[in-house]
C-alpha positions as CSV (number, residue, x, y, z in Angstrom):
1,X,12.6,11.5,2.8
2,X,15.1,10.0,0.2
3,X,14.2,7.1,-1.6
4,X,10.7,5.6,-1.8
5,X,9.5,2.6,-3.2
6,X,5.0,2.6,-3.7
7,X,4.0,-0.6,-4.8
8,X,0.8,0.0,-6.8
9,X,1.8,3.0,-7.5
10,X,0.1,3.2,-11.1
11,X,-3.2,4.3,-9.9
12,X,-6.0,5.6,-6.9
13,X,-3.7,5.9,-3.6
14,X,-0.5,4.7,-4.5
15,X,-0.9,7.1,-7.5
16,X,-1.9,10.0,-5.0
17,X,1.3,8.8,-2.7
18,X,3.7,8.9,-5.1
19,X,2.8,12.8,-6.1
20,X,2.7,14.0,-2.8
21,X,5.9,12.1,-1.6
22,X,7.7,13.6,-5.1
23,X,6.4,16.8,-3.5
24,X,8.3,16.5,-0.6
25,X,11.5,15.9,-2.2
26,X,11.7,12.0,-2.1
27,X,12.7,9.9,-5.2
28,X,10.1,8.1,-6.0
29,X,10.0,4.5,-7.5
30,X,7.1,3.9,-8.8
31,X,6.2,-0.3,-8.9
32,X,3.4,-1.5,-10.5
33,X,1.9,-4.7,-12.5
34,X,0.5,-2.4,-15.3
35,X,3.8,-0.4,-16.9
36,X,1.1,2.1,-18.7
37,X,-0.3,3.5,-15.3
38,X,2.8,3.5,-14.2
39,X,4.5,5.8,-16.6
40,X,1.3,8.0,-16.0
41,X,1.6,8.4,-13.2
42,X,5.4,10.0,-13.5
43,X,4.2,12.5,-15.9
44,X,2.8,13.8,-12.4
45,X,6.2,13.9,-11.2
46,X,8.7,16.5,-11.3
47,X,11.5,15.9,-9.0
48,X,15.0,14.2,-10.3
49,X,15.4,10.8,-9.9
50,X,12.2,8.8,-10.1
51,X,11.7,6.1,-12.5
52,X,9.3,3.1,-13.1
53,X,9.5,-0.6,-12.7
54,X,7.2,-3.7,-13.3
55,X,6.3,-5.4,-10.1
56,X,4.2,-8.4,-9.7
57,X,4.0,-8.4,-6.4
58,X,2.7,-12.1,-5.5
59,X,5.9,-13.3,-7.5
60,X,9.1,-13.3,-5.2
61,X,11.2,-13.6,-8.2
62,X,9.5,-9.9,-9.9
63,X,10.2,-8.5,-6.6
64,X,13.8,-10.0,-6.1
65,X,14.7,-8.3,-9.5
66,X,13.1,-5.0,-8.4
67,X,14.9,-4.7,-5.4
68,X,18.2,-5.6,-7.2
69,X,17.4,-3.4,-9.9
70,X,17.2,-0.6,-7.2
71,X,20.3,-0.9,-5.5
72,X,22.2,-0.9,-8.6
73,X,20.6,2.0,-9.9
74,X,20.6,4.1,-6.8
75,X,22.9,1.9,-4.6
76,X,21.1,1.4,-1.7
77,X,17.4,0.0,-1.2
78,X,14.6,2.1,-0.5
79,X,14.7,3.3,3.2
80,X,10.9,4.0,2.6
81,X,8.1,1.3,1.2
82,X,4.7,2.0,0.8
83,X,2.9,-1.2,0.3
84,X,-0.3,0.1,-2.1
85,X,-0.6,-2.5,-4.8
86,X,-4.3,-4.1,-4.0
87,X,-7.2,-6.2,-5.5
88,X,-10.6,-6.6,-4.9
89,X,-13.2,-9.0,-6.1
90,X,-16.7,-8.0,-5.7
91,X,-19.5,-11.4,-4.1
92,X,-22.5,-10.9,-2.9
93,X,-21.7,-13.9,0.3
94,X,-18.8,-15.9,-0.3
95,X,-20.8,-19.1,-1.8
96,X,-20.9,-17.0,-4.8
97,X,-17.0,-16.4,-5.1
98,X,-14.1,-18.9,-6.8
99,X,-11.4,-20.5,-4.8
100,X,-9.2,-18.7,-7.2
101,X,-10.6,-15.5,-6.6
102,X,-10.1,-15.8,-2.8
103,X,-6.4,-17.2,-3.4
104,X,-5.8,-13.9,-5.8
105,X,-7.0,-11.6,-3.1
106,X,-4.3,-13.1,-0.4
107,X,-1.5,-13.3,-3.5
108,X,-1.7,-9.4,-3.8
109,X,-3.3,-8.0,-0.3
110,X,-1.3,-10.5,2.0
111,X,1.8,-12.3,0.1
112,X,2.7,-9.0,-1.9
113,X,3.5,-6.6,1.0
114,X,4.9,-9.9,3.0
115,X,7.4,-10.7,-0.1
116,X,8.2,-6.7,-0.6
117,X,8.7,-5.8,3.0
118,X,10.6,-8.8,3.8
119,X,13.3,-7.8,1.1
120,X,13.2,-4.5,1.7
121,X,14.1,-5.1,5.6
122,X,16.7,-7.9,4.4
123,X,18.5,-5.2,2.1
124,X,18.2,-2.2,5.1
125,X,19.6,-4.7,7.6
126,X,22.2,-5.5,5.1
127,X,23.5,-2.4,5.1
128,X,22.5,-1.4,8.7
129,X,20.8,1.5,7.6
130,X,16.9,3.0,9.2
131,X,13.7,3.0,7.5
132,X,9.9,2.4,7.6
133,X,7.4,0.6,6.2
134,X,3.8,1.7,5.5
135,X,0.6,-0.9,4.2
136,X,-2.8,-0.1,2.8
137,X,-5.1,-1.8,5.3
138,X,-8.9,-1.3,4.8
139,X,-11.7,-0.8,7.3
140,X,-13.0,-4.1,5.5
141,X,-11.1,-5.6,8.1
142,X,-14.0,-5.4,10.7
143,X,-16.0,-8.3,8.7
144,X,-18.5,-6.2,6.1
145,X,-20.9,-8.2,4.2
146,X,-19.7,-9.0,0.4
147,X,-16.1,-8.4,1.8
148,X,-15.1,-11.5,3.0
149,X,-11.8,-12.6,1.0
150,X,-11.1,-8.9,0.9
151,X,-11.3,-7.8,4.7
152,X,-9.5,-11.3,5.7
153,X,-6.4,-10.5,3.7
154,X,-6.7,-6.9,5.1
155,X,-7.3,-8.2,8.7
156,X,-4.1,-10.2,8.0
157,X,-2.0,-7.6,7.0
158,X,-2.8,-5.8,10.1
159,X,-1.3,-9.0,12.1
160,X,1.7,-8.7,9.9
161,X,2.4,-4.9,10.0
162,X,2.4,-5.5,14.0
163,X,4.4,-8.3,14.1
164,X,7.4,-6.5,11.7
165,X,7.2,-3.6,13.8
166,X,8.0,-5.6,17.0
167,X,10.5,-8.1,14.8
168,X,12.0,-5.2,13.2
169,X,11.8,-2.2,15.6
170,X,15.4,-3.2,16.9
171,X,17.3,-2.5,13.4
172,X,15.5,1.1,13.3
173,X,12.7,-0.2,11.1
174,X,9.3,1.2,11.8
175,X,6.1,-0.7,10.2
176,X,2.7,1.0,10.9
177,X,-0.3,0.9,8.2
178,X,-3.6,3.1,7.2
179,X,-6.6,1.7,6.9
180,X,-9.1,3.9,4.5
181,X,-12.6,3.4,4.9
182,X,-14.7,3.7,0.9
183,X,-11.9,5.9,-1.2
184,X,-12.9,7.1,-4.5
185,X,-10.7,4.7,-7.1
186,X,-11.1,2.7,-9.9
187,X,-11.5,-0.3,-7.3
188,X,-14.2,1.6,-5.2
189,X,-15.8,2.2,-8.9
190,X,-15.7,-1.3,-9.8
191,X,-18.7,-2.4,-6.9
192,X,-21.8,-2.4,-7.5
193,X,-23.7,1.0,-7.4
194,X,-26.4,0.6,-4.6
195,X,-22.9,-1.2,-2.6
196,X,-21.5,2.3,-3.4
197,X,-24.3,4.5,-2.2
198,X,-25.0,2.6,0.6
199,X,-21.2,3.2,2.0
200,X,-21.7,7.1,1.2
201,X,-25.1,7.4,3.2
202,X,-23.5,5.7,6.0
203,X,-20.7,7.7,6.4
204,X,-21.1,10.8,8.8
205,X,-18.9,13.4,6.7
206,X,-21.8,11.8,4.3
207,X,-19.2,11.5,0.8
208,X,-16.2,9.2,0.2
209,X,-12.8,10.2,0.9
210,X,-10.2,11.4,-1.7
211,X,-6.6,9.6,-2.7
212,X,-4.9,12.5,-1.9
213,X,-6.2,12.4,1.7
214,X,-4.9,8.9,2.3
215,X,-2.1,10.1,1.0
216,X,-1.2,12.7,3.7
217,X,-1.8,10.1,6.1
218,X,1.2,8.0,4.7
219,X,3.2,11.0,3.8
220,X,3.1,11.2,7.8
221,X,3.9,8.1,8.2
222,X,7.1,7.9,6.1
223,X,8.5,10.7,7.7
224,X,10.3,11.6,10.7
225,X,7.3,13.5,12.3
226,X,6.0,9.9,13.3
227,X,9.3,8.5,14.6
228,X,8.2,7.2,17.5
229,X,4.8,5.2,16.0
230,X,5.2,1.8,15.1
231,X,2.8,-1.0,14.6
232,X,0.0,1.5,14.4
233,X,-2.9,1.3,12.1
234,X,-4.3,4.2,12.0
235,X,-8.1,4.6,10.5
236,X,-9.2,7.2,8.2
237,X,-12.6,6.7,7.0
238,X,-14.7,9.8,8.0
239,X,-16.3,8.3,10.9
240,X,-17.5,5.2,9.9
């Protein structure tokens, strides 16, 4: 691992990928909307070479400056991106929910790891150098009640991490994707409680999974011990 770009990487699993990734030697660039979580979150780190940067990841112009920022800092892009930066909006049914709200969901779940990873493989290309892509995905993506907007623009970034890893696979770039089942974050804390409850009793392991755990799932995947996956989404969700 060299240098790693997390989107979302102020908080919950991006937070939790960032650490474990600095723990394996990577530099870590940790992207996020909200520059305070973000500079928490590199207290965590110790390794040389990671810094912060404000992304807005539904804005192709925040992520074009990123990117340039990157490569003229470190002088190359990031051969690694972990797309974590994610949104949720809580409706009982979806008559209950805005048209804005949806469109916000698809801006950050969908359009933000389209707009990142389409750089990011632009830049490698470029330069004709390997690398790999990971998304945050979501068991949502079945169809769950109350997740509608959320689990389409999950369900869509499954489509999309398939098709870059069978658009991109020739130029050495792997895309595959995780897709967590109820994680305990500040978004999983922001659902109603009984909602909450409901996903724990349901769950055979019969509790919620950690950050950290994801985050040895994409640890995997951005390394060379899974060279040979691509377009995978692999679930983790304790049985659900």
């Amino acid at each position: 691992l060299a240098l790693v770009t997390v989107s979302g990487g102020g908080e919950g699993i991006g937070r939790a990928t960032c650490v474990a990734l600095d723990k394996e030697g990577a530099k870590v660039i940790v992207a996020d909307i909200d520059d305070t979580k973000a500079e928490e979150t590199l207290k965590y780190l110790t390794g040389p070479g990671n810094c912060k940067v404000f992304l807005d990841v539904t804005k192709e112009d925040s992520v074009n400056e990123v990117f340039d920022l990157i490569c003229n800092k470190y002088k190359q892009p990031p051969q690694v991106i972990v797309n974590c930066a994610g949104i949720l909006f809580y409706s009982p049914t979806f008559l209950e929910e805005s048209l804005q709200t949806m469109q916000l969901t698809f801006d950050v779940n969908f359009k933000g790891p389209y707009l990142v990873s389409k750089r990011g493989c632009k830049e490698l290309i470029r330069l004709n150098l390997p690398g790999c892509i990971v998304n945050t995905c979501s068991i949502a993506s079945r169809a769950y009640p109350s997740f509608g907007s959320y689990g389409s623009s999950k369900a869509a970034l499954i489509c999309l991490t398939q098709a870059i890893a069978k658009e991109m696979g020739r130029y050495g770039i792997r895309c595959n994707a995780v897709s967590p089942g109820a994680v305990d974050t500040e978004m999983f804390g922001s659902i109603p409680e009984d909602v909450r409850n409901g996903n724990t009793s349901a769950c055979p392991l019969g509790r919620v999974g950690n950050p950290q755990e994801v985050a040895d799932l994409i640890l995997f995947l951005a390394s060379t011990k899974s060279s040979y996956m691509n377009g995978s989404v692999v679930d983790i969700h304790g049985g659900l």
